[in-house]
ZADRENVEX-866622 format. One line per 4 residues: number of its first residue (from 1); their letters; for each residue x, y, z of C-alpha. Coordinates in nm, 3 decimals. Layout:
NUM = a = X,Y,Z | ...
***
This chain:
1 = xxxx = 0.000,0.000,0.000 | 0.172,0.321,-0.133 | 0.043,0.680,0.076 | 0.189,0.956,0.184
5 = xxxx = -0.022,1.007,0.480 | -0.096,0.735,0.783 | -0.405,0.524,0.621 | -0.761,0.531,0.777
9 = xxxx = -0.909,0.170,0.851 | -1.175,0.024,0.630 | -1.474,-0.184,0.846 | -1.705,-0.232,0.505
13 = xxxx = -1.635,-0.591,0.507 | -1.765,-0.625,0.817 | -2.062,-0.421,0.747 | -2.142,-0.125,0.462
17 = xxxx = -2.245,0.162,0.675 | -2.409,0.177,1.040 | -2.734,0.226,0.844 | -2.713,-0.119,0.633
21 = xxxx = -2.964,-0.400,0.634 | -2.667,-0.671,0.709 | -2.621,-0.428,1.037 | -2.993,-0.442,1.132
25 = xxxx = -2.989,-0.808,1.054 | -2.720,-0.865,1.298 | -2.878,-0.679,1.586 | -3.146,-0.830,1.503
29 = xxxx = -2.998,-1.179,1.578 | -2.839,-1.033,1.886 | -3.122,-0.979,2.022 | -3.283,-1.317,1.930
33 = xxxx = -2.996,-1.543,2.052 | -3.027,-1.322,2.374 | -3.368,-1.400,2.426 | -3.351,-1.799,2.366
37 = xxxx = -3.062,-1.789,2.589 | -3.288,-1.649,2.877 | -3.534,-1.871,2.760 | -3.318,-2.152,2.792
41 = xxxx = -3.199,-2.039,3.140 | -3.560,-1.981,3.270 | -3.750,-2.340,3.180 | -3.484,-2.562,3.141
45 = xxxx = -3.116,-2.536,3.305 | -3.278,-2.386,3.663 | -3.438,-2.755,3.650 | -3.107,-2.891,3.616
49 = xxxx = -2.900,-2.906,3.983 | -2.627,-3.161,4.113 | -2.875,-3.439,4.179 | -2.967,-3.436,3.816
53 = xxxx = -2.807,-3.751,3.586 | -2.421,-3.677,3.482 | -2.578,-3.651,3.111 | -2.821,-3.431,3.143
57 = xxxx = -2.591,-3.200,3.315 | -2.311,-3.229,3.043 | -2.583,-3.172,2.799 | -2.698,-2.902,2.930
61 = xxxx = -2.394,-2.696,2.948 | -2.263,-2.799,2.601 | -2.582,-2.623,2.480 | -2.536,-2.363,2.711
65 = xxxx = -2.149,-2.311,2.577 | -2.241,-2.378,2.185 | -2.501,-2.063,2.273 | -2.232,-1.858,2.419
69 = xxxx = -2.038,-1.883,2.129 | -2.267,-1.764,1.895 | -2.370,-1.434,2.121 | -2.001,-1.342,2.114
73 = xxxx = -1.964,-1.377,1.786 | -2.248,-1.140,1.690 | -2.196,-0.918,1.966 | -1.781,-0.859,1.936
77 = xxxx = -1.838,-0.810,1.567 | -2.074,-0.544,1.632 | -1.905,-0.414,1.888 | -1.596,-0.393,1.712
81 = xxxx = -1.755,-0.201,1.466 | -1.943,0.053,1.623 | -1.588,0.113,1.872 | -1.413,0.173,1.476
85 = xxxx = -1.619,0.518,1.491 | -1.631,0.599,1.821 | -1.263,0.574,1.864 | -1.171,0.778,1.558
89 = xxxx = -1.454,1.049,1.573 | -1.619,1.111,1.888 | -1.837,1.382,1.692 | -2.046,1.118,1.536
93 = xxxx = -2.360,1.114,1.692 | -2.500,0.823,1.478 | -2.280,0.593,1.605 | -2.313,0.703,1.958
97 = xxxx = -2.644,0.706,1.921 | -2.630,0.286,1.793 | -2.381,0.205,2.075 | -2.618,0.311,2.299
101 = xxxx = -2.888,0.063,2.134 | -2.618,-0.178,2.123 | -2.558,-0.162,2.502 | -2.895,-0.161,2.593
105 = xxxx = -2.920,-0.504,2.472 | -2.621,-0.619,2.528 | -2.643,-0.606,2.894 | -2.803,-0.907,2.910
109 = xxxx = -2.507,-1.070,2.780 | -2.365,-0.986,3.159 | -2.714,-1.139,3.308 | -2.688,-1.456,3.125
113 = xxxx = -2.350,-1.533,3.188 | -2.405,-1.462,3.556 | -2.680,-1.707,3.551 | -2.457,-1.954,3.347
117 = xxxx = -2.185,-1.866,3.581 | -2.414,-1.925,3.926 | -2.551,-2.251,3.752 | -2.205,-2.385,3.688
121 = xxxx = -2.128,-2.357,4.065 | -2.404,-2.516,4.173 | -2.300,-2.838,3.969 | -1.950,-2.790,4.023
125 = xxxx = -1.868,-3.126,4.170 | -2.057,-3.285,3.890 | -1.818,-3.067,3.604 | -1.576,-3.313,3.593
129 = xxxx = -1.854,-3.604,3.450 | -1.981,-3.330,3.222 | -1.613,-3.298,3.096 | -1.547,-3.638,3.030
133 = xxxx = -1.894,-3.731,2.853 | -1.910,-3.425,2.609 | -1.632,-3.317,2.373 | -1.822,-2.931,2.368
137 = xxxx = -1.784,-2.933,2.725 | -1.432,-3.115,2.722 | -1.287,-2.876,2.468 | -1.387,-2.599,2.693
141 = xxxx = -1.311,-2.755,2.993 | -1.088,-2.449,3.134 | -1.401,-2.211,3.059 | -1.697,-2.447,3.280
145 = xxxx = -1.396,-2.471,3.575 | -1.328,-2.068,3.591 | -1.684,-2.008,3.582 | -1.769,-2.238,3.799
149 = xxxx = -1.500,-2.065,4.029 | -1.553,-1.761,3.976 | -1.924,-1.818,4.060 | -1.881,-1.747,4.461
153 = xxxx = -1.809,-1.385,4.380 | -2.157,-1.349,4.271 | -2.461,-1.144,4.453 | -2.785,-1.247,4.379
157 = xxxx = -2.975,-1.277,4.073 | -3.175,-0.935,4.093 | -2.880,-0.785,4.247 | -2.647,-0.887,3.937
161 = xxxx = -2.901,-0.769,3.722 | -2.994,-0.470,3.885 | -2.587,-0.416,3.864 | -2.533,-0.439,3.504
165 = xxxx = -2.850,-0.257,3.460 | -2.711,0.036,3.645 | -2.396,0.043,3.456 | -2.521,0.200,3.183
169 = xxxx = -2.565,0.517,3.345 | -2.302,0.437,3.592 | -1.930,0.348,3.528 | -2.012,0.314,3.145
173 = xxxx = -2.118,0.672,3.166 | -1.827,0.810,3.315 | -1.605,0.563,3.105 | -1.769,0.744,2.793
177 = xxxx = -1.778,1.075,2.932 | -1.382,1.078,2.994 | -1.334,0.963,2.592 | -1.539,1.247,2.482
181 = xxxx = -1.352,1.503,2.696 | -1.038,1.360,2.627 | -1.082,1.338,2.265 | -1.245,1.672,2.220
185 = xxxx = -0.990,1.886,2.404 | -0.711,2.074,2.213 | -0.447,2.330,2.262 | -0.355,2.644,1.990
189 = xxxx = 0.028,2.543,1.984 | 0.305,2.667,1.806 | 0.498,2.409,1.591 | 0.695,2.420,1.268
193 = xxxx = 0.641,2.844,1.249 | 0.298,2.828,1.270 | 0.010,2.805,1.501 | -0.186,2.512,1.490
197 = xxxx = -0.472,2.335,1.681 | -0.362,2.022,1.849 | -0.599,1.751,1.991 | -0.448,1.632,2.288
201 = xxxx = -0.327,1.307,2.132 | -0.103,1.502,1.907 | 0.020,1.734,2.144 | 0.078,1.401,2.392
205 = xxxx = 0.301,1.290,2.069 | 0.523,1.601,2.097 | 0.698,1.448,2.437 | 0.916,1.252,2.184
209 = xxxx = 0.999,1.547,1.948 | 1.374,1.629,1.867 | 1.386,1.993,1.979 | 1.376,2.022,2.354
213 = xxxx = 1.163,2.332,2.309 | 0.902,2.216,2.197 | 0.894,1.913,2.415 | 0.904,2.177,2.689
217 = xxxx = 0.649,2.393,2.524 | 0.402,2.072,2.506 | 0.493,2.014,2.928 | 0.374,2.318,2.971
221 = xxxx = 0.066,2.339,2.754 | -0.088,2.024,2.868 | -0.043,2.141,3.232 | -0.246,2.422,3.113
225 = xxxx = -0.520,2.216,2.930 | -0.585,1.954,3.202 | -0.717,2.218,3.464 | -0.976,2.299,3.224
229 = xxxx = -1.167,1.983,3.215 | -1.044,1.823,3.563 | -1.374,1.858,3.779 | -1.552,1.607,3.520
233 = xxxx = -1.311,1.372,3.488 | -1.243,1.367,3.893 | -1.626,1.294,3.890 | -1.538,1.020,3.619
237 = xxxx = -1.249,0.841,3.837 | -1.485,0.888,4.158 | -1.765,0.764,4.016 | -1.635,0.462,3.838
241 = xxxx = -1.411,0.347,4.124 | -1.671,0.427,4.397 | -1.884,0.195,4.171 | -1.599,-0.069,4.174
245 = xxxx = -1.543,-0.077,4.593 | -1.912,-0.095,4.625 | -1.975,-0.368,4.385 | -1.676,-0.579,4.546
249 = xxxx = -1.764,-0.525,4.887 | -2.113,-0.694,4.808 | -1.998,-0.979,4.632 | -1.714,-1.108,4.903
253 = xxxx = -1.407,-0.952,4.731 | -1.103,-0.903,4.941 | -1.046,-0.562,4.748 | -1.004,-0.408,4.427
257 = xxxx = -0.676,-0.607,4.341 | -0.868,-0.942,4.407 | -1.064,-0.908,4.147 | -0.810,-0.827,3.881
261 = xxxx = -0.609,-1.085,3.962 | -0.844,-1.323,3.910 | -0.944,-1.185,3.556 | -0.543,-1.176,3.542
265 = xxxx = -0.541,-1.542,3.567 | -0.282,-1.455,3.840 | -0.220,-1.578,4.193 | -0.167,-1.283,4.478
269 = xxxx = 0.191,-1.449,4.542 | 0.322,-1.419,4.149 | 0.216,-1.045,4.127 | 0.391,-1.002,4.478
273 = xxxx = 0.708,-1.176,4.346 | 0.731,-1.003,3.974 | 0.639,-0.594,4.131 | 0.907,-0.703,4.443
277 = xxxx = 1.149,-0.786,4.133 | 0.995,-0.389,3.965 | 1.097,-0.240,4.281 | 1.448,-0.404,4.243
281 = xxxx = 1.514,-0.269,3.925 | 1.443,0.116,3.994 | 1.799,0.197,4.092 | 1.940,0.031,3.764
285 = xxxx = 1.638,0.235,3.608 | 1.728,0.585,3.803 | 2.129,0.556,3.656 | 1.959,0.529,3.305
289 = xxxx = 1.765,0.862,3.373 | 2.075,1.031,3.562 | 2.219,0.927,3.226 | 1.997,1.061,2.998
293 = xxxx = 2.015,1.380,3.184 | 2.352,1.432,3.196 | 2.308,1.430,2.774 | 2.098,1.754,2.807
297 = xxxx = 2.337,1.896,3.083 | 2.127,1.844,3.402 | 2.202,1.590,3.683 | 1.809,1.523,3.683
301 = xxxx = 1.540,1.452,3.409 | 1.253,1.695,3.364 | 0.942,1.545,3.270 | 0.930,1.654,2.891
305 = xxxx = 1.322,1.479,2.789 | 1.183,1.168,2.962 | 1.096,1.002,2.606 | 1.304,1.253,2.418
309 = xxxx = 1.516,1.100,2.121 | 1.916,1.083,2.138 | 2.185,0.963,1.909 | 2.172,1.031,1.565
313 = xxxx = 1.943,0.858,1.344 | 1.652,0.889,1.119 | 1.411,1.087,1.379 | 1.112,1.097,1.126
317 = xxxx = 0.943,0.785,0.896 | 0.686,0.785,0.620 | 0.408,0.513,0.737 | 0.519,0.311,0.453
321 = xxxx = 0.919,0.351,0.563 | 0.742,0.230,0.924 | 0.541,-0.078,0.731 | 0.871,-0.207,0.538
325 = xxxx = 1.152,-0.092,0.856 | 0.857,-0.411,1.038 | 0.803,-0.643,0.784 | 1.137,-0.655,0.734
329 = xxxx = 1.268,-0.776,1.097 | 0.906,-0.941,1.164 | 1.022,-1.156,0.865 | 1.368,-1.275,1.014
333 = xxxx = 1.142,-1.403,1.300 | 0.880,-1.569,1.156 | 0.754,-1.526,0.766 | 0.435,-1.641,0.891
337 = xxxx = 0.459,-1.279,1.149 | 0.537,-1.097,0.848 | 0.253,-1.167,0.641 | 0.017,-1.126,0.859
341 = xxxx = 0.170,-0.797,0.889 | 0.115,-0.718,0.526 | -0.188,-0.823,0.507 | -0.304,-0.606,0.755
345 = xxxx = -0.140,-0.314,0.633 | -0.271,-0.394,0.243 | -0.650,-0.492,0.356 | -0.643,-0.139,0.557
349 = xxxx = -0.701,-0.286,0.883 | -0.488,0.046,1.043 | -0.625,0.386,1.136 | -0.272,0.563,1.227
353 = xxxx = -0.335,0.922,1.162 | -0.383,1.211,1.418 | -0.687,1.427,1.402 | -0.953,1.623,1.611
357 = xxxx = -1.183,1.372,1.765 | -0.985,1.056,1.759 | -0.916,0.937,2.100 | -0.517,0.913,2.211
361 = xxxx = -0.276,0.588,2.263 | -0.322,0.211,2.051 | -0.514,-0.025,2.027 | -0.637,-0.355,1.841
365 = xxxx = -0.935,-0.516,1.833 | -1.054,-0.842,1.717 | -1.334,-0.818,1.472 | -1.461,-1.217,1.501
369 = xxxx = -1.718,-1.182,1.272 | -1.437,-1.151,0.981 | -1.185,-1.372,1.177 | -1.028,-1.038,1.173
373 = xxxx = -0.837,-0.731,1.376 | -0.812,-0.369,1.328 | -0.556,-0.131,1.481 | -0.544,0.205,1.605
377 = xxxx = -0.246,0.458,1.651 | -0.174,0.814,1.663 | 0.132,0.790,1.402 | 0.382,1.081,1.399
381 = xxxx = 0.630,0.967,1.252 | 0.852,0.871,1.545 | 1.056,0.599,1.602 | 0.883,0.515,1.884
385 = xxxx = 0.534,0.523,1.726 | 0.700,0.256,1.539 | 0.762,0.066,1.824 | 0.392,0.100,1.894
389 = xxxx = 0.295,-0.007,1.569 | 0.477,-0.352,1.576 | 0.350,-0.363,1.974 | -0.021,-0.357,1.760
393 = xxxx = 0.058,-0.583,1.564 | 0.196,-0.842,1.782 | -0.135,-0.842,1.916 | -0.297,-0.897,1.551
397 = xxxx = -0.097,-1.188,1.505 | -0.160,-1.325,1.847 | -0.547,-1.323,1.729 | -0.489,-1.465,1.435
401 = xxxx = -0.319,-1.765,1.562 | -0.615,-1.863,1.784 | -0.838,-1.768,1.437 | -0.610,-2.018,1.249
405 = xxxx = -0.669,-2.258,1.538 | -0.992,-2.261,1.515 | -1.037,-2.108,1.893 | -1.450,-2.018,1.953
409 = xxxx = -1.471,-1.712,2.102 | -1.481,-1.863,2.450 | -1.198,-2.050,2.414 | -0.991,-1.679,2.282
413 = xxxx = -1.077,-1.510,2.606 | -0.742,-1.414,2.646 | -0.656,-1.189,2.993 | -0.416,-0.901,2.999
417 = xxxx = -0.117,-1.065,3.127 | -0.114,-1.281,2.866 | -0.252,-1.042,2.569 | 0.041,-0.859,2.568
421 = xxxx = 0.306,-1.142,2.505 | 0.289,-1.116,2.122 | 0.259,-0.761,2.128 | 0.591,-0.711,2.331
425 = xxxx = 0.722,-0.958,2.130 | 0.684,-0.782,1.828 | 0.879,-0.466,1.981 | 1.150,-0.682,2.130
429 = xxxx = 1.202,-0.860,1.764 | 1.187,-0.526,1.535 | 1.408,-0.318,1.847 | 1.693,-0.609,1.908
433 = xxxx = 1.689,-0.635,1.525 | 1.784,-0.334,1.414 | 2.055,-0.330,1.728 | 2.241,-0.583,1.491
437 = xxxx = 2.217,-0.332,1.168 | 2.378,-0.024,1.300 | 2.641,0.151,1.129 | 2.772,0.338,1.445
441 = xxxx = 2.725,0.420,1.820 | 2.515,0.728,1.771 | 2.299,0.470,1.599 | 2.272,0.268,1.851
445 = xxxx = 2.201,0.477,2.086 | 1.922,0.609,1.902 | 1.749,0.251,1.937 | 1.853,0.179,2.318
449 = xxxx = 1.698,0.493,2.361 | 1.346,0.383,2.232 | 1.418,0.033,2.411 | 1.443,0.223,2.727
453 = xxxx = 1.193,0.440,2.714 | 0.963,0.196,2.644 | 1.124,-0.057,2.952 | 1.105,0.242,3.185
457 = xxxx = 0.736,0.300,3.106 | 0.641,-0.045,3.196 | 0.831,-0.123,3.481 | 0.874,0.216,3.665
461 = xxxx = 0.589,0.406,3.532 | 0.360,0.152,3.566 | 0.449,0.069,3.904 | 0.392,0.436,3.998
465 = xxxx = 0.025,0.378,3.815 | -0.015,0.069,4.068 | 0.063,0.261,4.325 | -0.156,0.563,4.242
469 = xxxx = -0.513,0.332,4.183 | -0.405,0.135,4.501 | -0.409,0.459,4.686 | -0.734,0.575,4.508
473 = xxxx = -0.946,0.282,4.558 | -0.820,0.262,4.919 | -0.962,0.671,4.996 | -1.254,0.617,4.749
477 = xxxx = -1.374,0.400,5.046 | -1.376,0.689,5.259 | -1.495,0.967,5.063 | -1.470,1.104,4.693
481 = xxxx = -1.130,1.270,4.584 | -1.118,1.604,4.443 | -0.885,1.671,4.169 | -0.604,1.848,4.364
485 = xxxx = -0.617,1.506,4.536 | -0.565,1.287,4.242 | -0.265,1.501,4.150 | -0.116,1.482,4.495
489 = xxxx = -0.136,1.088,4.467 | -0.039,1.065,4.108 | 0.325,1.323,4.223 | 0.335,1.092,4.520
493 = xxxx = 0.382,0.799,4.324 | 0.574,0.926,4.079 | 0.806,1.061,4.325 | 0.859,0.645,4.480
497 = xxxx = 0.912,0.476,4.151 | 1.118,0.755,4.013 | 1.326,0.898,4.280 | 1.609,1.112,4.247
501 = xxxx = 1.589,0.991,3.839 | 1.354,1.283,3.803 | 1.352,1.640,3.877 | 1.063,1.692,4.178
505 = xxxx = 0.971,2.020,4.032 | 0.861,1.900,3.660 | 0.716,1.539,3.711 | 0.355,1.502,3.547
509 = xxxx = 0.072,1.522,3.768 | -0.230,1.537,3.539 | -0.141,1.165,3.446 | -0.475,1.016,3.564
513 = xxxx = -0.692,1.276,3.355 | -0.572,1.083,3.015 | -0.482,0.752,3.074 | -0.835,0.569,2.964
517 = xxxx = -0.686,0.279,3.201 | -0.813,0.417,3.488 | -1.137,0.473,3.370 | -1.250,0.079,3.317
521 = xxxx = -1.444,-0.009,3.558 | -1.419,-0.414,3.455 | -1.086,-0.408,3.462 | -0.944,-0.268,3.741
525 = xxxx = -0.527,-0.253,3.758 | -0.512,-0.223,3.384 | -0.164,-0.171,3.381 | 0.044,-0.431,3.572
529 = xxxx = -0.033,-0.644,3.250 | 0.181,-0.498,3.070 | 0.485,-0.544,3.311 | 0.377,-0.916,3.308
533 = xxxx = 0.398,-0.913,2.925 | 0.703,-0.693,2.865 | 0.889,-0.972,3.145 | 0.696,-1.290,3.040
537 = xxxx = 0.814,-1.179,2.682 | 1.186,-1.060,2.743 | 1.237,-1.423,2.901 | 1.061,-1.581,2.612
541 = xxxx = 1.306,-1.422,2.350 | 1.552,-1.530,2.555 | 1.427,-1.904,2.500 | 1.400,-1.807,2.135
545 = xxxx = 1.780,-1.704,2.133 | 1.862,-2.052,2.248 | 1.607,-2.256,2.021 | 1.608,-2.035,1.717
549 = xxxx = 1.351,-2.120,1.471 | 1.222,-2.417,1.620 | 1.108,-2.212,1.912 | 0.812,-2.044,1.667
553 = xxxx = 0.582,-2.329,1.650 | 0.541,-2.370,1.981 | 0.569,-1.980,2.080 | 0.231,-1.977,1.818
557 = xxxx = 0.079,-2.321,1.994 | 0.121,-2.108,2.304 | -0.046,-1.750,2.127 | -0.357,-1.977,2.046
561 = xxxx = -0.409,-2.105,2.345 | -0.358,-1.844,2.585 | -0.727,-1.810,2.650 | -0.732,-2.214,2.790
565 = xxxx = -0.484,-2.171,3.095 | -0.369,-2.011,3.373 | -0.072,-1.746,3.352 | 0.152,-1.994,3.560
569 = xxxx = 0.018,-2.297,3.376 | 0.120,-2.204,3.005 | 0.454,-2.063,3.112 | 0.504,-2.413,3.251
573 = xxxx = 0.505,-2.512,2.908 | 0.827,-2.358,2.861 | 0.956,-2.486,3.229 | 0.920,-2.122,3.393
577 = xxxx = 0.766,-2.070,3.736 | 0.673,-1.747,3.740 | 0.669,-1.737,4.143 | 1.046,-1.792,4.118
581 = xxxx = 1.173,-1.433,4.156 | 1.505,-1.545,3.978 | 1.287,-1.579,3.645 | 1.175,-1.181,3.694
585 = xxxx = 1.533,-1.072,3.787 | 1.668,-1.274,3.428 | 1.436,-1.079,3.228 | 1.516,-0.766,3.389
589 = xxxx = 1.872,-0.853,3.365 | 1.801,-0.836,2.970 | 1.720,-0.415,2.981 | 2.027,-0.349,3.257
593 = xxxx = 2.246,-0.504,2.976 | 2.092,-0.208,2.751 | 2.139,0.031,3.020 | 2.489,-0.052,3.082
597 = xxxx = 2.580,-0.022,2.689 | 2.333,0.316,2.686 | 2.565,0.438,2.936 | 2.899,0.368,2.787
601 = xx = 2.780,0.519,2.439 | 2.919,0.866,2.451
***
């Protein structure tokens, strides 16, 4: 695909326009699958209990599973689609307007899973009969067991109802209110000898741009921005994490973190052991920041240099110098990487450019419907928006391997942790490389540079965001937080991740305003994930250093299964125990090589 300007993505396969028959036909179907599934529920399975025959119970929940399938199918498909508009152009009030159709039907998805879910633990000791005498229930054997699990963390029927009922104009409220605010907001800035009007996303970008001015220039106008629309989006983080302690103190949690772990696929003691491992690392993490900032002639980092270029290298691509600089070192890994790659680039499954009313960050969504993805950016050209790119794709490929396995949509429920193993992947293969194709140090440097920005934003960063929603949810409890207090948390844990690595007096405390992470309420802890996945990943390569090609097909058995296991059960496969701390410290042994070289490189 030859264009000079990031593409937009293309969604007509999926359907022709928000106001096509094939769309109506689909909602239509939603909403009939829906309603035989409560059906189903209602006269038969509530006659079904644990003193029923082993068959009828296996039967039973095979139907109930083979139903499930279907509803996600329709529903992630349309899903996917109406999130292609909303994410790109927050202006469009048809496709608001259909979401909000979409959502009103599609919280009974949440009611009839509870009700599957409640069922399942009621005839939990029977499961493992069921498993044995049906291959629908055998081949989603790890699905019936989690459920079934998961099923004492339940209130009530009408209270679950009631629950996802009230979402809609609860936490999925605020959640939507914070991506119109966010998206809509923009700055009159400066840039290239003219004044333009930045949406935030591009002005976000500008923290990576090669003249220090302007980095500092964006500091200080989003510093300026925030305060303008912080009272909503304090009532956005209040209102979805009051919504969150309430909702977990009624159905037994232990707290906030319980929760997420369990939707981690995590055990308390493995997070313990890998953030234990984080905190480790910050003082090889601060000498790569005193570093850095003795390049721009200060003995401590101010917030704007933190993901500023160094070395000398190309500091601007084309998309299509991006596409080929991937393809290329995707294809030394794995041809089968690579073209998937293309493809997705060719069949314009990528919406990378920045404009008013597309929301900030990546992302990449399965479109099952299509057995396909789609991916968003906010390209600019820089090296690391590169980065980002492959990180996007990684996760594309890691969907299309459970696609090509023939995963149902159950069986793809993939959690965080996990989710972002191809994706960080990707980054480590196209990042280590182009480490072997430089022509000189200042080349090099360039590259460790994005390498570590990216490594400090996932260990130490993201440890600081830990430590921020820890603190929030644990005052939510007491009262709400103002906005003042938010920052105050947010400098605070910047402060004890970052230390004497940053300069105190320019540190970033509007962080929480923009970060859509924190505004989830179903997935609480968004971010520790992606310290899992950059470390679960790292020690993976490391496996792949030592095997070489014959690593691949089982590093793609693993991708398309990854929604069948626990964390700790599918890294067995590769004889890791991820509550060994020594398997944490290896992979973070990996980035203090690259800090050691960045620091030699003069």
């Amino acid at each position: 695909m030859a264009s000079k300007n990031p593409p937009h993505w293309d969604l007509t396969n999926v359907y022709p326009s928000l106001a096509s028959p094939q769309y109506a036909a689909d909602f239509s179907k939603l909403k009939n699958l829906l309603t035989e599934q409560e059906r189903f529920l209602a006269e038969k399975v509530k006659l079904v209990d644990a003193s029923s025959a082993d068959a009828l119970i296996a039967e039973t929940a095979s139907v109930l599973i083979d139903r499930f399938n279907q509803i996600l199918l329709v529903a992630g498909t349309m899903r996917s689609y109406l999130e292609s508009f909303i994410s790109t152009d927050s202006y469009n009030k048809e496709a608001q307007k259909k979401l909000s159709e979409y959502e009103l039907v599609s919280v009974k998805t949440d009611q009839v899973f509870m009700q599957a879910r409640a069922w399942l633990g009621k005839v939990a000791d029977k499961l493992p009969a069921a498993i044995k005498a049906n291959e629908m229930v055998k081949a989603h054997a790890f699905f019936v067991k989690e459920a079934a699990e998961q099923s004492k963390y339940l209130m009530s029927t009408p209270e679950e109802t009631l629950a996802s009922e009230l979402n809609l104009s609860g936490a999925n409220g605020w959640e939507k209110l914070q991506g119109t605010v966010t998206s809509q907001l923009s700055v009159d800035f400066e840039l290239d000898g003219k004044m333009q009007k930045l949406p935030m996303p591009a002005l976000i970008n500008l923290r990576s741009h090669p003249d220090e001015n302007v980095r500092r220039r964006g500091y200080e106008a989003e510093n300026q921005a925030w305060p303008t629309v912080k009272e909503p989006l304090a009532s956005a983080m209040n209102g979805i994490k009051g919504e969150v302690n309430t909702l977990n103190r009624h159905r037994g949690r232990k707290d906030a973190l319980h929760s997420s772990i369990d939707i981690a696929r995590l055990d308390r003691e493995t997070l313990e052991t890998m953030l234990e491992a984080m905190h480790d690392s910050f003082p090889m993490f601060r000498k790569y920041f005193k570093a850095k900032a003795a390049r721009f002639g200060v003995n401590q980092l101010q917030w704007w240099n933190i993901f500023a270029p160094s070395g000398e290298s190309k500091t601007s691509f084309s998309f299509d110098e991006a596409k080929d600089f991937i393809l290329t070192h995707f294809e030394g890994f794995s041809p089968d990487l690579s073209n998937f790659a293309r493809h997705a680039v060719d069949c314009n499954w990528i919406d990378a450019e920045q404009r008013d009313g597309k929301r900030g960050g990546a992302f990449c969504m399965d479109v099952p419907g299509v057995g396909e993805c789609r991916i968003l950016c906010n390209f600019d050209g820089s090296l690391d928006q590169v980065s980002t790119l492959a990180h996007e794709l990684g996760h594309g490929f890691h969907n299309d391997c459970m696609v090509k396995a023939g995963k149902t949509e159950l069986q793809k429920n993939t959690p965080m942790t996990l989710a972002e193993t191809a994706s960080i992947m990707c980054e480590t293969i196209v990042t280590s490389a182009a480490l072997k194709l430089v022509k000189n140090p200042q080349e090099e440097l360039a590259i460790l540079e994005t390498q570590l920005i990216g490594d400090a934003q996932v260990i130490v960063d993201i440890y600081s965001r830990y430590l921020f929603e820890k603190e929030v949810f644990e005052r939510r409890e007491k009262s709400e937080l103002s906005a003042d207090e938010l920052c105050e948390i947010m400098e605070n844990a910047q402060k004890a991740t970052y230390g004497d690595g940053l300069d105190e007096k320019y540190l970033q405390k509007w962080m929480w305003t923009w970060k859509p992470h924190y505004y989830s309420a179903g997935l609480s802890f968004y971010n520790y994930p992606y310290a899992f996945g950059l470390l679960f990943a790292t020690g993976l390569y490391a496996i792949y250093q030592q095997r070489g090609s014959a690593f691949v097909a089982d590093y793609k058995s693993l991708l398309a299964s990854t929604g069948e296991g626990t964390a700790a059960e599918l890294a067995m496969r590769f004889g890791i125990d991820l509550r060994q701390k020594s398997f944490w410290q290896g992979s973070l042994k990996v980035i203090e090589d690259r800090v050691n070289r960045y620091c030699e490189i003069k």
